[in-house]
C-alpha positions in Angstrom: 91.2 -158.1 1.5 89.5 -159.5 -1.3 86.0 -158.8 -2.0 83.2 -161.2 -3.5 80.2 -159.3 -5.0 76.5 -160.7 -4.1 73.7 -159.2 -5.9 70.2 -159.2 -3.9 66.8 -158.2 -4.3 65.1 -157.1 -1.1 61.6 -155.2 -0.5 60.9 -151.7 -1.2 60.5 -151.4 2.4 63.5 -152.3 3.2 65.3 -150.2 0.7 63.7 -147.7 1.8 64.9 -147.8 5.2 68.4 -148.1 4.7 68.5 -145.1 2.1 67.2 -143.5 5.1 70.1 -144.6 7.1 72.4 -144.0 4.7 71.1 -140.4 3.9 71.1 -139.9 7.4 75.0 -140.1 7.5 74.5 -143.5 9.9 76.5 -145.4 6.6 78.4 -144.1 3.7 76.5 -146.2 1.2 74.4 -149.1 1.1 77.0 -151.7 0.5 78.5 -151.2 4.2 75.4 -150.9 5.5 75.2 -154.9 3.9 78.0 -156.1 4.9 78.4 -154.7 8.2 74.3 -156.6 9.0 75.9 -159.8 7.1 78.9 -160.2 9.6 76.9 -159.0 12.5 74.1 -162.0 11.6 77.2 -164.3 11.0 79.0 -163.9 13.8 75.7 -163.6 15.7 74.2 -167.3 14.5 77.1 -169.5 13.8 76.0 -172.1 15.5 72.1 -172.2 14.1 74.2 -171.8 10.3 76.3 -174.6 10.9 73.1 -176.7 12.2 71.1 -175.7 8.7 74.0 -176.3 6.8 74.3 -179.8 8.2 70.8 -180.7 7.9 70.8 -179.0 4.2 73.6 -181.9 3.5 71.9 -185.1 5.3 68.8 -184.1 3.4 70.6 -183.9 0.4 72.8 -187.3 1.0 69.1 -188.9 1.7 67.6 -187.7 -1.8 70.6 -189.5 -3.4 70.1 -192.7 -1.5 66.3 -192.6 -2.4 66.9 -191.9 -5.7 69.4 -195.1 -5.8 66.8 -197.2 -4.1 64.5 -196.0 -6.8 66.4 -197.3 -9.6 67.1 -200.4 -8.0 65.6 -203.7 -9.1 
């Protein structure tokens, strides 16, 4: 399996609370403890993701077609 690394900031809070889980033996470190609440919110939302991703596009496409409007005489 090949393995893509993210880097994330996240509040102290947070950190804080899975150090705790991870000091209390609930995860080996805090990189499973990631990845494990990534693929459970993935599998979880799929179809809300797909639905934002979509909507991310046709906004996008829009912007370009305003843009071209814009520029047009």
């Amino acid at each position: 399996m090949s393995l893509k690394t993210f880097k994330i900031d996240v509040p102290e809070r947070l950190a804080q609370q899975v150090e705790d889980l991870v000091t209390a033996g609930w995860f080996a470190n805090s990189e499973e403890l990631t990845r494990l609440a990534l693929a459970e919110f993935v599998q979880r939302h799929p179809f809300e993701l797909q639905e934002q991703f979509q909507r991310d596009d046709i906004q996008w496409a829009l912007s370009l077609k305003d843009a071209d409007r814009s520029l047009s005489w």
